[in-house]
N, C-alpha and C positions, 0 to 999 in steps of 0.2 A: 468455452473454457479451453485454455493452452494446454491440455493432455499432455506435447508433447515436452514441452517444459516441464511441469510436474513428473512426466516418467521419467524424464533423462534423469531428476534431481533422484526419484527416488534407485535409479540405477545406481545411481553416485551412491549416496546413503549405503544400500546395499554391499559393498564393497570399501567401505570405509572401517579405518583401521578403528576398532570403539575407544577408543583412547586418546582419538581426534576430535571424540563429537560430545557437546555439551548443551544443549537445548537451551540454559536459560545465559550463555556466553555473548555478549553487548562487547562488539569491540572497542575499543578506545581510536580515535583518527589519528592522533599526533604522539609523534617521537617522543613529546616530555613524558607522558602520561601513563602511568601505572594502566599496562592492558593494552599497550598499542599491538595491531596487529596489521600488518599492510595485507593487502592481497597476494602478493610474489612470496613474503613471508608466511604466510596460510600455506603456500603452496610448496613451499622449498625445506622447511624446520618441520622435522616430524614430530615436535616436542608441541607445536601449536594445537588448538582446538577452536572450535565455533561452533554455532548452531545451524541447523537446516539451511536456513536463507544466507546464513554467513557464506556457508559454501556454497552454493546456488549462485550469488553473484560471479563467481569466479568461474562458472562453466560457460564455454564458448555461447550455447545458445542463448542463455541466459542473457548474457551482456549483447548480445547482435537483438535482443528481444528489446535492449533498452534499461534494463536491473543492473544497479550500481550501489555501492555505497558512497556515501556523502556522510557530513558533519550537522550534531545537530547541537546546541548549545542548552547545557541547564544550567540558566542562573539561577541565583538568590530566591528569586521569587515561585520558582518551582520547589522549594527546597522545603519541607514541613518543618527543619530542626534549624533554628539559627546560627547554631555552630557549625552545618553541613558546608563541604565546600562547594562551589559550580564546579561544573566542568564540562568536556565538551566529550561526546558521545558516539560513534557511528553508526546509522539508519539505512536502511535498505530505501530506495528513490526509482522512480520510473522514468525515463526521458520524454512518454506521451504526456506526463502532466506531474511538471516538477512543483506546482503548491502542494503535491501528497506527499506522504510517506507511511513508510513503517509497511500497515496492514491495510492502509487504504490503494496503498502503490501497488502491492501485491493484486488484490480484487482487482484492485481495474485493469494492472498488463496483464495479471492471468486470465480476465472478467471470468472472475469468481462471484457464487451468490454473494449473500451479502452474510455475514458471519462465518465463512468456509478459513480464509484465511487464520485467522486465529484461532477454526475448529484444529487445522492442520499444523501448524508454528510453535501456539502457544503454549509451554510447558503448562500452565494453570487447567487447561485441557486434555491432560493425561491422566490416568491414575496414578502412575508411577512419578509426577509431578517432574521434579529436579534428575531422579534415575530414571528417565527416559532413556530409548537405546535409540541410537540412527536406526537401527533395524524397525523397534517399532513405528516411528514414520512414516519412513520406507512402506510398510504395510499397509499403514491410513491412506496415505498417497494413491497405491492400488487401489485399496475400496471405494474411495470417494470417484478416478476417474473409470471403475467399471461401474458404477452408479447409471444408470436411465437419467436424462439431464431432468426427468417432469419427475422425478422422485429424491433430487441432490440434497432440496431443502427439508424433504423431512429428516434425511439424513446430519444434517446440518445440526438442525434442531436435537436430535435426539442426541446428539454431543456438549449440546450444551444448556438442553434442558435441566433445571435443578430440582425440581420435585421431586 
């Protein structure tokens, strides 16, 4: 597991202004689109926000690790409502194995168990859901990399056991 990745990020978190962090924030890639946000612009508009991984890509180690955003397209066919428009998206990507994304990209550059990534990312994994704080992350982050590696999964599990 990349410890060291994971603590820088939640170093980051720790120290972020809570007014910048948004757990369930899905950039937009392009100029036309309602939600674009670039990386230099994350970084320079203090007005901007993202989520954990949003800003994760943009920390040096991060990106020398191989963690990028790229574009991901939702047509039509993803769409449950017919009146919904497409449009196109930004996804966190690995440069070890660019057929993943999202949380699969994540497990594998961080080789993560196998449900850790979205025990850790995914707002629906919080209790506070949508008012998640960077801070609490930040803290999850902690627990899971002072975790014994032969006890991470039960750990895993019991984040996202539903009984």
């Amino acid at each position: 597991m990349r410890t060291d990745l994971l603590l820088e990020l939640a170093d980051f978190l720790e120290k972020l202004d809570p007014n910048r962090f948004d757990i369930r924030t899905w950039r937009r890639p392009s100029k036309d689109s309602v939600g674009f946000v670039s990386d230099e612009q994350l970084l320079t508009d203090c007005k901007t926000v993202a989520c954990a991984i949003g800003w994760a890509v943009t920390l040096p180690k991060w990106e020398y690790a191989g963690f990028y955003m790229d574009t991901l397209a939702i047509t039509q066919e993803h769409l449950n409502n017919p009146l919904s428009t497409p449009y196109t998206m930004a996804i966190v990507k690995w440069q070890g194995d660019s057929d993943i994304d999202s949380y699969d990209a994540l497990q594998a550059g961080l080789d993560l168990p196998i449900g850790m990534a979205e025990v850790l990312f995914d707002f629906n994994n919080y209790a506070d859901e949508e008012f998640t704080s960077a801070q609490t992350v930040a803290e999850r982050i902690r627990e899971f990399c002072s975790t014994p590696s032969e006890e991470l999964m039960d750990l895993v599990v019991s984040y996202t056991d539903t009984e």
